[in-house]
C-alpha positions in Angstrom: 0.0 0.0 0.0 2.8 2.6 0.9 4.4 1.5 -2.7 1.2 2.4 -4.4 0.6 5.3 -2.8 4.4 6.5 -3.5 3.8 5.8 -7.5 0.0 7.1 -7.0 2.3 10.9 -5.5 4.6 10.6 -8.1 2.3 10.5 -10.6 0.4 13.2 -9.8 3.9 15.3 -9.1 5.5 14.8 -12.8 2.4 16.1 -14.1 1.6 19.2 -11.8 5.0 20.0 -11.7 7.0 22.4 -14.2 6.8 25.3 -16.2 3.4 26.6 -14.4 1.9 23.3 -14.9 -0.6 25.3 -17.5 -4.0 23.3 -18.1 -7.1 24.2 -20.2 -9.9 24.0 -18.8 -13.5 24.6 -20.8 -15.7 26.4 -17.7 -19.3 26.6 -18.2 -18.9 27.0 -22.2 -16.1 29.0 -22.1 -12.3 28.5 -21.6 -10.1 29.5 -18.7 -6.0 29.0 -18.2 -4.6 28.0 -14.4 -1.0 28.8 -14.4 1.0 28.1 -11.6 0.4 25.6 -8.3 -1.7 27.6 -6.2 -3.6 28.3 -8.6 -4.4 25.2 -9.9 -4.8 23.8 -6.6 -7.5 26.5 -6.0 -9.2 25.4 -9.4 -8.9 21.6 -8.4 -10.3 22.3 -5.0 -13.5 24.4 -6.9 -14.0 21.3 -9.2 -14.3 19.5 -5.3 -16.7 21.8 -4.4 -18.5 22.8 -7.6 -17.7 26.4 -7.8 -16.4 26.1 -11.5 -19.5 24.0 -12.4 -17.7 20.9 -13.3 -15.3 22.1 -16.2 -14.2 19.2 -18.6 -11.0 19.5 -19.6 -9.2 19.5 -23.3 -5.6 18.7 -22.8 -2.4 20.4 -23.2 0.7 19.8 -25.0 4.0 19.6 -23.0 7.1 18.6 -24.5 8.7 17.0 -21.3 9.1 13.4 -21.9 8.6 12.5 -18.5 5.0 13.5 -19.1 4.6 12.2 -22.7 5.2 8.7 -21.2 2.2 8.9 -19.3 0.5 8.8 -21.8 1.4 5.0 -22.4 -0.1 4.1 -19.1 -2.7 0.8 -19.1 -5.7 1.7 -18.1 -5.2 -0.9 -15.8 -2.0 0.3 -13.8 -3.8 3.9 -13.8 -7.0 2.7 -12.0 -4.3 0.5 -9.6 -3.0 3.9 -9.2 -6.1 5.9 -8.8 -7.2 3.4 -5.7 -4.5 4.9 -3.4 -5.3 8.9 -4.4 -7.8 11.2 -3.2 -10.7 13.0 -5.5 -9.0 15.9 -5.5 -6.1 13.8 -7.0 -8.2 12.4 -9.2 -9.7 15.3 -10.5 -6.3 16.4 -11.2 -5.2 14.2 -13.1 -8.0 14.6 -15.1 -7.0 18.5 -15.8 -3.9 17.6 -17.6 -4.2 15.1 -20.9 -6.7 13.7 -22.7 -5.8 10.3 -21.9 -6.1 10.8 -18.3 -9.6 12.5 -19.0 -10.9 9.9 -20.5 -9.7 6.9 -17.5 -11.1 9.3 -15.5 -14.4 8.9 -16.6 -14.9 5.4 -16.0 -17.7 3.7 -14.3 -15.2 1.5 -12.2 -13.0 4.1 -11.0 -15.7 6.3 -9.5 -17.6 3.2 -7.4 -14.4 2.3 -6.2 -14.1 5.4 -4.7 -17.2 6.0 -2.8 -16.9 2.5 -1.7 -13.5 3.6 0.1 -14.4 7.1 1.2 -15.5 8.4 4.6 -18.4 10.1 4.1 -22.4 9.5 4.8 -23.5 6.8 1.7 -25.3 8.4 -0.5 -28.1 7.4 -2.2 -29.9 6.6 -5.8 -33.9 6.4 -6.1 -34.8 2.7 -6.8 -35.4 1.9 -10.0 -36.9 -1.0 -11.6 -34.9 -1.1 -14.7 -31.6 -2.6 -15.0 -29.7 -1.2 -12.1 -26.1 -1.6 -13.3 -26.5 -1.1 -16.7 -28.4 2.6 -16.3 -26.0 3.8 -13.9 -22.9 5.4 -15.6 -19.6 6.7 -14.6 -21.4 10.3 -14.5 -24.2 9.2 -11.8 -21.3 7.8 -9.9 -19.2 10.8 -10.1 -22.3 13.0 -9.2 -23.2 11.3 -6.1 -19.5 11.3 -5.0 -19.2 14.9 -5.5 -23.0 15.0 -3.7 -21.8 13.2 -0.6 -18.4 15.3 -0.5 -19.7 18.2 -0.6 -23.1 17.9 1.5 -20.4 16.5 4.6 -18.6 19.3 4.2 -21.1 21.7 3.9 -23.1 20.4 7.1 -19.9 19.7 9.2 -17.5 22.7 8.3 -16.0 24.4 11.4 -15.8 27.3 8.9 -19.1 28.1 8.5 -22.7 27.4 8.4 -24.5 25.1 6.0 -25.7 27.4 3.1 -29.0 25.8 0.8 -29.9 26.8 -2.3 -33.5 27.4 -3.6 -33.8 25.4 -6.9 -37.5 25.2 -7.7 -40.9 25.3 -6.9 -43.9 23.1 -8.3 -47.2 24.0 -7.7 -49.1 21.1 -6.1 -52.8 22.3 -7.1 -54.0 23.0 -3.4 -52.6 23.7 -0.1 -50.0 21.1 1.4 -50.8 19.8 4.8 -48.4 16.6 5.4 -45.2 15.7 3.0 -42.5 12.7 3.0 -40.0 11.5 0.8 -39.2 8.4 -0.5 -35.4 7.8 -0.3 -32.9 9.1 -2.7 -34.5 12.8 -2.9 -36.6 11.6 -6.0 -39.8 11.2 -5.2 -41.9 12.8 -2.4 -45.6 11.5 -1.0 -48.0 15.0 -0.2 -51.2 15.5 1.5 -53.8 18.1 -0.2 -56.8 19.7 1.1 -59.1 19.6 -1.8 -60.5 23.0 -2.3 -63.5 21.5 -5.1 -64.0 18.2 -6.2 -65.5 15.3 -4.3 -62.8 14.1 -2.5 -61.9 16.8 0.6 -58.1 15.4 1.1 -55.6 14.2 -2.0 -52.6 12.3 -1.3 -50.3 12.4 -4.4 -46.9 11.1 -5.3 -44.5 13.7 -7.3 -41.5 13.6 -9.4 -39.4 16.7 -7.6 -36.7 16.5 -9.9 -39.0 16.8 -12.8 -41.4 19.5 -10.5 -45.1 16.7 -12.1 -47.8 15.3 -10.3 -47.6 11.4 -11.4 -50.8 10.3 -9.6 -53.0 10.5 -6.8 -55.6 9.2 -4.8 -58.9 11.1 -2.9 -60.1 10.7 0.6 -63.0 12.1 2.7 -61.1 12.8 5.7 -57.8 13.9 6.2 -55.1 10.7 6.5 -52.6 11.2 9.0 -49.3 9.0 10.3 -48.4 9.2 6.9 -45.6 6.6 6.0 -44.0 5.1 2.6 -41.6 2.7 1.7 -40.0 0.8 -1.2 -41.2 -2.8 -1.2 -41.0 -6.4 -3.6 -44.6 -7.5 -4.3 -44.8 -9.9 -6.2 -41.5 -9.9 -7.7 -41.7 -6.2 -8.6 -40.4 -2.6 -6.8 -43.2 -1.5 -5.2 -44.0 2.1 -3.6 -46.0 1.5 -0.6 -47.4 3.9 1.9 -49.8 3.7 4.8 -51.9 6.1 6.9 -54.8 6.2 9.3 -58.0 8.0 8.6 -60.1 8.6 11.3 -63.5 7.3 11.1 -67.2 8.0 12.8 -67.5 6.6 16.0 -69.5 3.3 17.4 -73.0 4.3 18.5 -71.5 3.9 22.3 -68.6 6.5 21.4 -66.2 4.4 20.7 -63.6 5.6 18.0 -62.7 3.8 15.3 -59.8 4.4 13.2 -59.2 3.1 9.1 -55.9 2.0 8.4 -54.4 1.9 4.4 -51.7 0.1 3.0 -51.3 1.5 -0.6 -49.2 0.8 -3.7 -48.3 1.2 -7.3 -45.7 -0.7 -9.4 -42.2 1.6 -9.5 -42.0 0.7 -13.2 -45.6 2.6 -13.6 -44.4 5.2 -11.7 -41.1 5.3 -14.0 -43.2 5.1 -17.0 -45.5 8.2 -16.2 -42.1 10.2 -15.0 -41.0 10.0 -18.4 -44.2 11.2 -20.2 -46.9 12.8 -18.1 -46.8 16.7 -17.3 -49.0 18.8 -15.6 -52.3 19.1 -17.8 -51.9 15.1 -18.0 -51.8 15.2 -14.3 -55.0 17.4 -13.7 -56.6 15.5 -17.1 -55.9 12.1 -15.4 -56.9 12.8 -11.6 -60.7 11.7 -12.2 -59.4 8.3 -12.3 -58.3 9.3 -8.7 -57.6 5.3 -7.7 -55.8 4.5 -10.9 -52.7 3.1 -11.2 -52.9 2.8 -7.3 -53.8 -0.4 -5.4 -55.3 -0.8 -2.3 -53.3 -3.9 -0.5 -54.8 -3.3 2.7 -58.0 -2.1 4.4 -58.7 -2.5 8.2 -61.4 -0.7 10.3 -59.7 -0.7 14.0 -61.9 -0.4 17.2 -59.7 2.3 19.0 -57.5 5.5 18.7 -54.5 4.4 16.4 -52.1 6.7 17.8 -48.8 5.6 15.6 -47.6 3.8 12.5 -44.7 2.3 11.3 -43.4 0.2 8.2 -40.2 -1.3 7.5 -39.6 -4.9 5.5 -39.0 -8.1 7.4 -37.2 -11.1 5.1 -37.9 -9.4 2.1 -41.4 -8.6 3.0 -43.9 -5.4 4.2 -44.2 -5.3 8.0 -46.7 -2.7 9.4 -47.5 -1.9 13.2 -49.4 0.6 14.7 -50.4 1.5 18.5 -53.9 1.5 19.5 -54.9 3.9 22.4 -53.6 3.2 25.3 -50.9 0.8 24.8 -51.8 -2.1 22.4 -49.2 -2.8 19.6 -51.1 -4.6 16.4 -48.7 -6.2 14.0 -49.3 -7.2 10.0 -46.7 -9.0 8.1 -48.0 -9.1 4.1 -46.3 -12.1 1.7 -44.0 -11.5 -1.3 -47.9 -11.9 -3.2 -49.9 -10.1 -0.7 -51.9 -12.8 0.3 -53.9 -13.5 4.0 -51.4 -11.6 6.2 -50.4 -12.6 9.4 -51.3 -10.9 12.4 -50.1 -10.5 16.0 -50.4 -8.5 19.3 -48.4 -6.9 22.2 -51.0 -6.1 25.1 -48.0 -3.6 27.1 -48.6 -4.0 30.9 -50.8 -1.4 32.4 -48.5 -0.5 35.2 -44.9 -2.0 34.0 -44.9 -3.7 37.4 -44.3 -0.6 39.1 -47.1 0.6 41.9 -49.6 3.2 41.4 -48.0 4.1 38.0 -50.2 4.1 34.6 -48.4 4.3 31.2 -49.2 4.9 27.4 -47.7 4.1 23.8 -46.9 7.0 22.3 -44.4 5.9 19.2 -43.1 2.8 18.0 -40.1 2.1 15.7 -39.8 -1.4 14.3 -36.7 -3.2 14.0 -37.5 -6.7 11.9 -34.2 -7.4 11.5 -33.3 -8.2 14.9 -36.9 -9.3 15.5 -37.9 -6.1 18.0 -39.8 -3.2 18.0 -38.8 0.2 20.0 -41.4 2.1 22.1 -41.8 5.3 23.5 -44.1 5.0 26.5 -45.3 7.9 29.0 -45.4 7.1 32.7 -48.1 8.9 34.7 -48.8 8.3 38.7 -52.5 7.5 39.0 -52.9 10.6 41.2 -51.3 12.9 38.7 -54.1 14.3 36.9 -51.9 16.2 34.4 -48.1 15.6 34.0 -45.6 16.8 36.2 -42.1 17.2 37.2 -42.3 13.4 38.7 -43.5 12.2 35.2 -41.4 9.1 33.5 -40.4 8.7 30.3 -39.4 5.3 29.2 -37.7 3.9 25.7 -38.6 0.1 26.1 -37.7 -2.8 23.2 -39.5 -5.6 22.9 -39.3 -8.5 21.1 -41.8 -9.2 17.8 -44.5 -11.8 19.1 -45.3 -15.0 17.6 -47.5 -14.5 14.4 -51.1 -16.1 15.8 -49.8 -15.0 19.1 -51.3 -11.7 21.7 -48.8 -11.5 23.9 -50.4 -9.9 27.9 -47.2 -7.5 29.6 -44.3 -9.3 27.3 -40.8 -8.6 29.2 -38.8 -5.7 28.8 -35.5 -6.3 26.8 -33.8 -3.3 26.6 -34.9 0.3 29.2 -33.8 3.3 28.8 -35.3 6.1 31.4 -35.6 10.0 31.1 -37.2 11.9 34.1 -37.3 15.4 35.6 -38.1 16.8 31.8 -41.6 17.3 30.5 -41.2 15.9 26.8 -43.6 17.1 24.0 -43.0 14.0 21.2 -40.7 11.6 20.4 -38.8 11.4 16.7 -36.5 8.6 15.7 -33.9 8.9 12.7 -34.5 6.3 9.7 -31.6 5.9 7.2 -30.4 2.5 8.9 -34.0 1.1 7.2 -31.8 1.5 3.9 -29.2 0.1 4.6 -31.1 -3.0 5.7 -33.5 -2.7 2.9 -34.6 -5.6 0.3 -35.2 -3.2 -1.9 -31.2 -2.5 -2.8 -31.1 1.9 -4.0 -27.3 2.0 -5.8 -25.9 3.7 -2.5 -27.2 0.8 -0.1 -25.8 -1.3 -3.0 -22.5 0.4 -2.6 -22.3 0.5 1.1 -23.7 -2.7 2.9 -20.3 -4.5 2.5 -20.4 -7.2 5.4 -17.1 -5.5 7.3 -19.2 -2.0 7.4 -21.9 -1.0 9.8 -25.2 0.6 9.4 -26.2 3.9 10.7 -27.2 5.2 14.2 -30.2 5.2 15.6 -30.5 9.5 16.8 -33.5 9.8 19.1 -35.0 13.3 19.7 -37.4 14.2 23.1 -38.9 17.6 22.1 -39.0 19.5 25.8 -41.0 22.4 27.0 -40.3 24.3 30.1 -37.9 25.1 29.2 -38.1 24.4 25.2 -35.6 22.4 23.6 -35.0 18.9 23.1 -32.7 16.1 24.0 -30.6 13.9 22.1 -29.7 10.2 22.3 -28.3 7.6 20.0 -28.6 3.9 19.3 -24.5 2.7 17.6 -24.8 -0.7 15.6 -23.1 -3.1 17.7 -21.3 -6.4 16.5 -23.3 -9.7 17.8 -22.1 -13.4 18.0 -24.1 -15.6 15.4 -25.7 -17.5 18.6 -26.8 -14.6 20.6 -30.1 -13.5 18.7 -32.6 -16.6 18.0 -34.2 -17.4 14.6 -38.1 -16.7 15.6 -40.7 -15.4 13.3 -39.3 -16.8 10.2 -36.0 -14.7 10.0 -33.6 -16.5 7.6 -30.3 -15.3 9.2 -28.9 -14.2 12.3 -28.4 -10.1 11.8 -24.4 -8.9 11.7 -25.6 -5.7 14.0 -28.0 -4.7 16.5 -29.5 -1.6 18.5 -30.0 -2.1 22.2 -31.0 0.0 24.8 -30.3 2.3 27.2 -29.0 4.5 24.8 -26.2 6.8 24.4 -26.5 9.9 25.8 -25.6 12.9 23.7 -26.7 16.4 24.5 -29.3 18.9 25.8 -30.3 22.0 24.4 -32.6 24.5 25.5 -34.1 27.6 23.8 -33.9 30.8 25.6 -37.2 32.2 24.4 -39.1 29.6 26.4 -42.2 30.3 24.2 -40.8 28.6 21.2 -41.8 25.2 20.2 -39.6 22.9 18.7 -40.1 20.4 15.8 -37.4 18.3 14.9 -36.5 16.4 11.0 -34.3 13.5 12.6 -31.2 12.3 10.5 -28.9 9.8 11.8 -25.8 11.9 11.2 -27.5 15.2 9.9 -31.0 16.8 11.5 -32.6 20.0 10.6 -35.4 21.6 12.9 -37.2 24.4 13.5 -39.1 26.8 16.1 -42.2 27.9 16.4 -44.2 29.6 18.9 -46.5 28.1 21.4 -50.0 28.2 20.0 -53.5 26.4 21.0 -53.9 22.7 20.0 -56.5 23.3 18.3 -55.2 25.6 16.0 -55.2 24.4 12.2 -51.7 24.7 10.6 -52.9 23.8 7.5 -55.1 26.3 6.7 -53.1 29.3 9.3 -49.8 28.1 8.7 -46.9 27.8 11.6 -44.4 31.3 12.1 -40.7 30.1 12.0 -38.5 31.6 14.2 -35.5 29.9 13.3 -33.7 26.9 11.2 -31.4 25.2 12.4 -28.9 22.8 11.1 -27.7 19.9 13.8 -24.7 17.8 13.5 -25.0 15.2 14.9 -22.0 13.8 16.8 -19.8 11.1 15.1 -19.9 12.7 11.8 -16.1 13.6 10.6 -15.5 16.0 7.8 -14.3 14.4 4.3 -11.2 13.6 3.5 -9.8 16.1 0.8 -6.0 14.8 0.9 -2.9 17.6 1.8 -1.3 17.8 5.7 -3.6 16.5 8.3 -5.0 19.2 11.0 -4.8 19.0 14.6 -8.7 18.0 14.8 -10.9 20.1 16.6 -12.6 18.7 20.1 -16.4 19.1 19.8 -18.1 19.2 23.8 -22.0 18.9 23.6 -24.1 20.3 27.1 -24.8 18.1 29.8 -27.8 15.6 30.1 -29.6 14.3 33.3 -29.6 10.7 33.1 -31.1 8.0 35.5 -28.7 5.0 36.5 -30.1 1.9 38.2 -30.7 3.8 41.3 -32.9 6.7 40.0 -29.8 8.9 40.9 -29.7 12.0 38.4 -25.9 11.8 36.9 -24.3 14.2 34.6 -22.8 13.0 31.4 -20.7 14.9 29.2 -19.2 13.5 26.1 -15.9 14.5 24.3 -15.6 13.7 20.4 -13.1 14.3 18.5 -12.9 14.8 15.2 -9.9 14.9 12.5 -10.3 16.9 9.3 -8.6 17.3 6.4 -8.3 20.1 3.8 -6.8 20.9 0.8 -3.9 22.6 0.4 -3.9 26.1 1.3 -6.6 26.1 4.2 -4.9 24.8 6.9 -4.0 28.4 8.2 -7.4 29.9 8.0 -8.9 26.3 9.6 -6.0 27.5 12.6 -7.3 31.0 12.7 -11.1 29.8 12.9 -10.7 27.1 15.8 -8.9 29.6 18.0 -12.2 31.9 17.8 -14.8 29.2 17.5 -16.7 27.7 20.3 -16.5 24.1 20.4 -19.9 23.8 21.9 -21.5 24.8 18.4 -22.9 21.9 16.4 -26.3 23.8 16.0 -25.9 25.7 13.2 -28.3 28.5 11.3 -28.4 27.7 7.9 -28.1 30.2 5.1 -29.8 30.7 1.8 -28.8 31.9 -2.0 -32.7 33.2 -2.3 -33.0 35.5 0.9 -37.3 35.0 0.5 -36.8 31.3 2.2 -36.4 33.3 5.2 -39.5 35.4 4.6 -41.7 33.1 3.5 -41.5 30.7 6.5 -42.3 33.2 8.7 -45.2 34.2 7.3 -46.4 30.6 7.8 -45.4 27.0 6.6 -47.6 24.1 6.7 -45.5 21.8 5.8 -41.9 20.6 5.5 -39.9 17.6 4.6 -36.2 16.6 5.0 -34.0 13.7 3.0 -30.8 13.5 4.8 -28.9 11.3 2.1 -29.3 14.0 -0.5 -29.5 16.8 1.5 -32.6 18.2 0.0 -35.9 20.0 1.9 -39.1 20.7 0.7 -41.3 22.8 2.1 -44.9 25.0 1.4 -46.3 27.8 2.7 -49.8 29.2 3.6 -50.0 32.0 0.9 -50.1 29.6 -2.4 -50.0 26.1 -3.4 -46.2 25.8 -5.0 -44.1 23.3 -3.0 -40.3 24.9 -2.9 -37.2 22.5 -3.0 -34.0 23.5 -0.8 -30.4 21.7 -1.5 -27.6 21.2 0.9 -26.5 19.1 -1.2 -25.8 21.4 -4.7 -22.8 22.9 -4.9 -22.6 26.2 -5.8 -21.2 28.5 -8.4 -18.4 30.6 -7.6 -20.5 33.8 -9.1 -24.2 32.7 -6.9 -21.7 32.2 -3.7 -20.7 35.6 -3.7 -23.6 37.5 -5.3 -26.4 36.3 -3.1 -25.6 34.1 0.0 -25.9 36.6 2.8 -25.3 35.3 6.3 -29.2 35.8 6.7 -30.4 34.2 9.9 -33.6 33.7 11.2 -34.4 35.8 13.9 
């Protein structure tokens, strides 16, 4: 390996070194010279970041025959070669010949390279079409510079994240609930119907593309909105689920409607390459068409939660009924009779005088458990107060057949002396352990690497703020987890609980009211004021204060090659945990982090850290289009976050056009410095 990377130095040294190392460059249509080695290192780190706009290179002619010999190089030595360099390597050796530009462009060099680089996986949209043979060395290259640059962007000590405002596609009627679908392709919205039969639309949109590819009506508004990619019946599948609520039992009993729906990916495909808007309004009478319903249940009870994930290759779906019932459905590769099951959770958890309920679940089929967030309230407490529990609890999955009365506890994790508003778990680790294989899972479920985190966020009041924990992957031995409910192999990694502690933070204005986007490595969230509950945020709209960027610990910086920097120590605030005895104990956690840059930013990154506070990992983001900032205050009813791509959408009370915000997009050097403005909300 030294050897390699030696010849790999070399390399790159004959050719960047001499007479000004002078390359041509074609920039955005137009030509541009680099003449000496700072400058050209400055170019080469743009290319990185995308503030030239991806020039292509045409070669150069240099008499040194040195050079003229490298010209002779098998493709094969040069991809050897190119398996020991950096990006920023890479990219510059594609600056200099033609022959060099044109290995550089190959489909093999590229995966290799986000296969070996640290930084977050990213992700590709599933596609039903042939996986390997659409994706080309281009797709590769973008999503390496993607992931580069989004890591950067989010985790710079230098600065805060800066989005830019691409587009905005105008959904028809007024936005109420949004989620994406991995890979920052395709994004699920709830509608209020302002005419038509149908008072609530959920519809599935190409982003990229800004078209409506179908939807389906509803009388009442669908809630615990969810969506997946699932195999049915040997085809891709998008599936989502939600609960309508439905007219109560003639005792008053409610009664709750839950929906498993889905349409064939290579429909969906098929309509992204030909349908635009007037198709989309022409074709919406039809509203159940190309959808199918896979699933309709009428539920006596409150359903308070949902969840989906895939279990063996196949749709798993739980939801909590009110108070603390836990209903499992597990549907076959054809969709046939699904099998069933139940968790009755114990009324008092075996502790006196104490009552609890479900509040959220998070399923985790892979090591046959589910998570639960439960609230713990003393049977004289009327409303909740400062002696109020909060537990995390895992469970295992039940027996399909089985109801299972106050199943054991295999995992606790307690938080008390906080008064917690929700709970919100991160989901990326569902991709990694996904059936349903998107090019980056592809690329980075390798049996020597682990999935992601678990981050789990408790959104506080008095004071506002929220507190993190996290839940690392953690190696098992093959006879410590037992084959039960039809699981064909024993998982690599688990989550357990207690979790780790992380951090605390608490608002200052204690009015504001927190609602967090959870990422496993990145989260964004936002404030808003404290209003009434029964205030309607679909039709008012909620004020943001403020947006903020977390990083979430763990996360290092990518590796751009040139001298290593000392690292920077990142301290987070201190959290009241519980140990066994119900003692309060402080925990403060130290993380270091080592960065590298490229060459020529290793004084300013020296200058920065002895100013910067090391307590800062929540950031305020900044914008290239300064009426982001505007328009959420005015009122947003809706936002959604994709943490592998980097990209937000959000819509706003005074018209129906859903906007589209990327972290992820590098930017030109000219839009950098003509319109990002350090605007902050507040």
């Amino acid at each position: 390996m030294d050897l390699n990377i030696g010849i790999a130095r070399w390399v790159v040294g004959k050719i960047t070194e001499g007479s000004g190392a002078r390359a041509m460059m074609i920039e955005n249509g137009r030509s541009a010279t680099i003449g000496d080695d700072n400058e050209a290192s400055a170019g080469l780190t743009a290319m990185i970041f995308g503030a030239t706009g991806g020039p292509l290179p045409v070669g150069r002619v240099n008499p040194d025959p040195c050079l003229s010999a490298m010209n002779t190089l098998s493709a094969e030595f040069f991809l050897h070669i190119c398996d020991s360099l950096s990006l920023r390597d890479i990219l510059a050796l594609r600056s200099t010949n033609k022959h060099f530009y044109r290995l550089t462009h190959t489909t093999h060099l590229f995966s290799a390279l986000l296969r070996r680089l640290t930084v977050i996986p990213p992700i590709l949209p599933a596609t039903s079409r042939n996986l390997f043979g659409a994706i080309r060395s281009g797709t590769y290259e973008s999503l390496l510079r993607r992931a580069v640059y989004l890591t950067h962007n989010w985790s710079s000590t230098l600065s805060s994240p800066i989005a830019d405002k691409l587009i905005a596609f105008d959904a028809y009627n007024r936005v109420s609930q949004m989620k994406w679908l991995p890979g920052g392709k395709y994004l699920l919205t709830t509608t209020r119907n302002l005419s038509g039969r149908d008072k609530y639309i959920v519809s599935l949109w190409d982003v990229e593309k800004g078209v409506g590819l179908m939807r389906v009506g509803a009388t009442n508004e669908p809630g615990n909105l969810r969506v997946r990619y699932v195999n049915i019946k040997g085809q891709i599948y998008i599936v989502f689920s939600c609960t309508i609520p439905m007219a109560p039992r003639e005792d008053g009993a409610k009664r709750t409607r839950v929906q498993v729906i889905g349409i064939a990916l290579s429909k969906v495909e098929d309509l992204s390459d030909s349908t635009d808007r007037d198709q989309f309004l022409a074709n919406a009478e039809d509203a159940r068409d190309p959808f199918e319903m896979l699933h309709d249940v009428v539920i006596d009870g409150n359903v308070v939660d949902v969840d989906m994930a895939e279990m063996n290759g196949q749709l798993l779906i739980s939801f909590i009924v009110a108070p603390r019932t836990l209903v499992f459905t597990l549907f076959s590769a054809g969709f046939e009779e699904p099998k069933t099951s139940v968790l009755a959770l114990g009324e008092t958890m075996s502790l006196p005088d104490i009552r609890n309920a479900a509040w959220k679940l998070k399923l985790l089929p892979w090591q046959n458990a589910v998570m639960v967030a439960r609230l713990l309230v003393p049977e004289n407490e009327i409303s909740r107060a400062e002696t109020t529990l909060f537990t995390l609890d895992m469970y295992q999955l039940p027996a399909w057949g089985q109801k299972i009365e106050n199943p054991d506890v295999i995992g606790r994790h307690f938080l008390t002396g906080v008064n917690i508003l929700a709970f919100e778990f991160s989901d990326l680790e569902s991709t990694w352990f996904s059936a349903v294989k998107t090019e980056g899972a592809l690329l980075n479920t390798k049996s020597n690497e682990a999935p992601p985190p678990i981050s789990i966020f408790a959104t506080t009041k008095d004071p506002a703020g929220f507190i993190h924990l996290t839940m690392p992957p953690l190696p098992v031995p093959n006879s410590s987890i037992p084959l039960s409910n039809g699981m064909k192999s024993v998982p690599q990694f688990v989550y357990q609980l207690p979790a780790e502690s992380i951090g605390r933070q608490t608002w200052t204005d204690h009015s504001a009211r927190p609602t967090i986007l959870p990422g496993a490595y990145r989260t964004l969230m936002y404030t808003r004021p404290r209003v009434r509950p029964t205030v309607d945020f679909a039709t008012t709209g909620m004020e943001v204060q403020r947006l903020f960027a977390y990083r979430t610990m763990g996360e290092s910086v990518p590796v751009f090659s040139g001298p290593r920097s000392t690292g920077w120590f990142a301290q987070t605030t201190p959290i009241a945990a519980v140990d066994a005895e119900g003692q309060a104990q402080v925990q403060v956690r130290y993380v270091e982090e080592e960065v590298e840059l490229s060459a020529g930013q290793e004084e300013e990154e020296e200058e920065a850290d002895e100013n910067m506070d090391p307590n800062v990992v929540l950031k305020v983001p900044r914008f290239t289009d300064l009426s982001v900032v505007e328009e959420m205050k005015r009122g947003m009813t809706a936002m959604a976050y994709d943490e592998s791509t980097g990209r937000v959408c959000y819509a706003v009370v005074e018209d129906t056009r859903v906007r589209l915000l990327d972290f992820g997009k590098p930017l030109s050097e000219g839009r950098q410095t003509r319109e990002v403005e350090d605007v902050e909300m507040q």
